[in-house]
C-alpha positions in Angstrom: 1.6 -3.3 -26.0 4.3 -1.6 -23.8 2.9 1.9 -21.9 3.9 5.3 -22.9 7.7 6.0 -21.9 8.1 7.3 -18.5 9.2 10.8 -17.7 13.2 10.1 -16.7 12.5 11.8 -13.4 9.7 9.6 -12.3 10.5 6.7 -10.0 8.9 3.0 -11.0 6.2 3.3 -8.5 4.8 6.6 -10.1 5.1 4.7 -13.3 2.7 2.5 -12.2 0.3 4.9 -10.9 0.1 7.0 -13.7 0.2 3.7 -16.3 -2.8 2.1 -14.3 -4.7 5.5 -14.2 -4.1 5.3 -18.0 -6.0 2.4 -18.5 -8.7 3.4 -16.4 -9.2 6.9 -18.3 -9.0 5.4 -21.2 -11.8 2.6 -20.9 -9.6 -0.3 -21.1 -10.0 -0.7 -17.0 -13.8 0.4 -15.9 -15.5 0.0 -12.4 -15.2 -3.9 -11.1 -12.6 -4.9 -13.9 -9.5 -7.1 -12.6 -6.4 -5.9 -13.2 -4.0 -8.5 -15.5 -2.0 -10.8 -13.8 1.1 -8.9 -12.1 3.7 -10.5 -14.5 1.7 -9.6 -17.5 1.5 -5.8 -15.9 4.6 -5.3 -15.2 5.8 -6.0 -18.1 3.3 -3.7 -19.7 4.6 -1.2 -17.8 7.8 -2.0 -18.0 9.0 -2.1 -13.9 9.8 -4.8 -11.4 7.3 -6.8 -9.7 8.4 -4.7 -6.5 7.4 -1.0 -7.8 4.1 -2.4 -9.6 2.6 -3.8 -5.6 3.8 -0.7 -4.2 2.0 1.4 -6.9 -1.0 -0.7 -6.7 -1.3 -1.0 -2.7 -1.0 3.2 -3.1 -4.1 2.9 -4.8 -5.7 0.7 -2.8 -5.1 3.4 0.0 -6.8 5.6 -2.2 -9.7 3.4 -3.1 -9.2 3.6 -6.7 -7.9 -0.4 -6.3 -9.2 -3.5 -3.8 -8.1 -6.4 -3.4 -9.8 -10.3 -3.3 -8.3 -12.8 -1.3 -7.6 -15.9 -3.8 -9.0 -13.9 -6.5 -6.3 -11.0 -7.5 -6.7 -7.2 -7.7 -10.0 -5.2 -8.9 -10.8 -1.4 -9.8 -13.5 -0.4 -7.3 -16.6 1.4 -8.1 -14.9 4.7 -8.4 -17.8 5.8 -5.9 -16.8 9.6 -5.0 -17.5 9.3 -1.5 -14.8 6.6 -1.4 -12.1 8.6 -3.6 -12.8 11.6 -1.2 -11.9 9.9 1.8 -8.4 11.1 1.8 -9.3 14.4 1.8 -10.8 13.7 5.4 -7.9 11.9 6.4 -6.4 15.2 5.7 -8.7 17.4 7.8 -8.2 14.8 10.8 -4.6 15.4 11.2 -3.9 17.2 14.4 -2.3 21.0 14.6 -2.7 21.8 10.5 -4.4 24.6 9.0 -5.6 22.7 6.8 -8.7 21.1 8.6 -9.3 25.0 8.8 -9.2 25.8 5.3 -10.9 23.0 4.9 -13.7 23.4 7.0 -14.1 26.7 5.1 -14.5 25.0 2.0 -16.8 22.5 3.3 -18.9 25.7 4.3 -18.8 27.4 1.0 -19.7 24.0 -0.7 -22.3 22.9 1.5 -24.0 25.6 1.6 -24.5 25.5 -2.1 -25.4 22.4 -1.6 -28.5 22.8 0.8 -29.7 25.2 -1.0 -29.9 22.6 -4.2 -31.2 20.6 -1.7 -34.7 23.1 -1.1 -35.3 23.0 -4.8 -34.6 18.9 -5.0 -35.6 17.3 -2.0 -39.1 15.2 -1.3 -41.3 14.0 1.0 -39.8 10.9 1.5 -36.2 12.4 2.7 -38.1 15.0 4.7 -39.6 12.5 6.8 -36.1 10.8 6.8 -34.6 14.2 8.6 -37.6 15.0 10.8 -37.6 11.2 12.2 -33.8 11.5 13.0 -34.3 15.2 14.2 -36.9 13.5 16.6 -34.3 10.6 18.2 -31.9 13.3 18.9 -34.1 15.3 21.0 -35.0 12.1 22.7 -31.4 11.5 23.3 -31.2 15.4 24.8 -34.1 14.2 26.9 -31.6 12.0 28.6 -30.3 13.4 32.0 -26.6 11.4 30.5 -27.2 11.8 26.9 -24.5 10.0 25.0 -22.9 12.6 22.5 -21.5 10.2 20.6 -24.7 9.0 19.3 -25.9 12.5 19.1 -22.8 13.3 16.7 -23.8 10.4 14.8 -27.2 11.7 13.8 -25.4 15.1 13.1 -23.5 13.2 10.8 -26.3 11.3 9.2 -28.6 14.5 9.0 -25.7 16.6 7.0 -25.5 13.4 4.8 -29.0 12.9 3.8 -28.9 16.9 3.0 -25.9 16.1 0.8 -27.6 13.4 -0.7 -30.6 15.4 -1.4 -28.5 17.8 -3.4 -29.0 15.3 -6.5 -25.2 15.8 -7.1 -23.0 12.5 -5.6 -19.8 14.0 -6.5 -20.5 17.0 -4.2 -22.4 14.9 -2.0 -19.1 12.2 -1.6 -16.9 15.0 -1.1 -18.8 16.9 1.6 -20.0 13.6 3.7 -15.8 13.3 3.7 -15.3 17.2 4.9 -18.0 16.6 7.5 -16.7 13.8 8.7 -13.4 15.4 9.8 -14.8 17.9 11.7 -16.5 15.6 14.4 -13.8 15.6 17.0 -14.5 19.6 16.6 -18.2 19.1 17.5 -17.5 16.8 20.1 -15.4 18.8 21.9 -17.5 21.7 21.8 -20.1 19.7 22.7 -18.5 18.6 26.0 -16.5 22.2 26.8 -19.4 24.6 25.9 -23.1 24.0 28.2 -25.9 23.8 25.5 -23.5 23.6 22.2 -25.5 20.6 21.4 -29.1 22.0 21.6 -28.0 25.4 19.9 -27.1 22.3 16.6 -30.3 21.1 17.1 -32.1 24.3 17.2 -29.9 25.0 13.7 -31.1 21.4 12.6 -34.8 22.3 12.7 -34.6 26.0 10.9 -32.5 24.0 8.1 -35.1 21.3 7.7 -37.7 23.8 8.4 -36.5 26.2 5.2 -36.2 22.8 3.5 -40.2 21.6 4.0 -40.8 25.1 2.6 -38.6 24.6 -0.4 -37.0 27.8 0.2 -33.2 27.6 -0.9 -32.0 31.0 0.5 -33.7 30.6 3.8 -31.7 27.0 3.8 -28.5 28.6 2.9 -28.4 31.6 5.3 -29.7 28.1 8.4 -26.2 26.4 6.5 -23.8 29.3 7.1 -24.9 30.0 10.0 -24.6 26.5 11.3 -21.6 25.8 10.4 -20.0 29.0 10.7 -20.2 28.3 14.8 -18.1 24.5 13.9 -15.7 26.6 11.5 -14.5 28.9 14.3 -14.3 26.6 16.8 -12.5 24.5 14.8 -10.0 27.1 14.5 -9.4 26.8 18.2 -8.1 23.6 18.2 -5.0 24.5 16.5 
């Protein structure tokens, strides 16, 4: 059976986009199926075997498709924090207000998200955060501490807080927004004496309001926190 007739102003690529999104909204593709063969597809679709692998490497790029050497084309897992990776791509481009704007949403979100966080979290991901709390200040004890690594844990912390939330959709969206914003931290880290320590002070009164379960307390730490990486953010424009 032949897709639904394109819109006349759509090119042959969008056709294929939109025909292959089809299928997956509509159950006939779901998380790990293969795609039919590209003859069979195209015809489906009704383009040229050109505009089908330049619709389906587009998706790939967007990690609604992978690929399988030998063994043809597959939807992925449709895992959020894949899908939302373009969005950090976005924030990463240099001299846009966007990685502003979004570093404000990522405030407004995350912040919401922490304080889910209180209410959800357990023991075992509270010992996960105070244990990588714990190498960091043992980096900090180094004379030469490597920020790199030190932005690494950052990283990690925020993502076991978004995971904590009990939500994957937020928590795949925000571990993309936080990722963008690590050049920011870096370069704070390295232009501004004590940046780092002032996170890490932030880091304990998070995970301090989170051992007490106390989700305002965990969203004022949030807003706070990343209030300071939102402005200086700004900066680098």
């Amino acid at each position: 059976m032949r897709g639904p007739a394109p819109h006349p102003t759509a090119s042959q690529t969008d056709v294929v986009i939109d025909g292959i999104k089809a299928m997956i909204l509509s159950g006939e593709l779901g998380p790990g199926s293969r795609l039919p063969v590209e003859k069979d597809l195209a015809a489906r679709l009704g383009v040229s075997r050109g505009p089908l692998r330049e619709g389906v490497r587009a998706l790939v790029l967007l990690g609604v498709l992978g690929t399988r050497r030998g063994d043809g084309t597959y939807v992925t897992s449709l895992d959020p924090a894949r899908l939302f990776e373009p969005v950090g791509f976005l924030a990463d481009l240099p001299g846009r207000d966007d990685a502003v704007h979004l570093a404000r949403v990522r405030r407004v979100l995350e912040v919401e998200g922490v304080g889910r966080a209180a209410v959800e979290i357990d023991d075992a991901t509270l010992r996960e955060l105070r244990t990588l709390l714990d190498s960091v200040d043992a980096l900090l004890d180094e004379p030469d501490h490597d920020l790199t690594a030190v932005i690494d844990a950052d990283l990690r912390f925020h993502a076991v807080v978004h995971r904590a939330s009990g939500n994957p959709v937020l928590a795949g969206l925000l571990d993309s927004l936080a990722g963008s914003t690590a050049r920011a931290r870096l370069w704070r880290a390295i232009r501004e004496d004590g940046a780092v320590r002032v996170a890490q002070a932030e880091h304990r009164a998070i995970l301090a309001a989170l051992e007490a379960h106390d989700a305002d307390r965990a969203r004022v730490h949030m807003a706070a926190h990343l209030m300071g990486v939102e402005e200086y953010a700004a900066t680098l424009l």
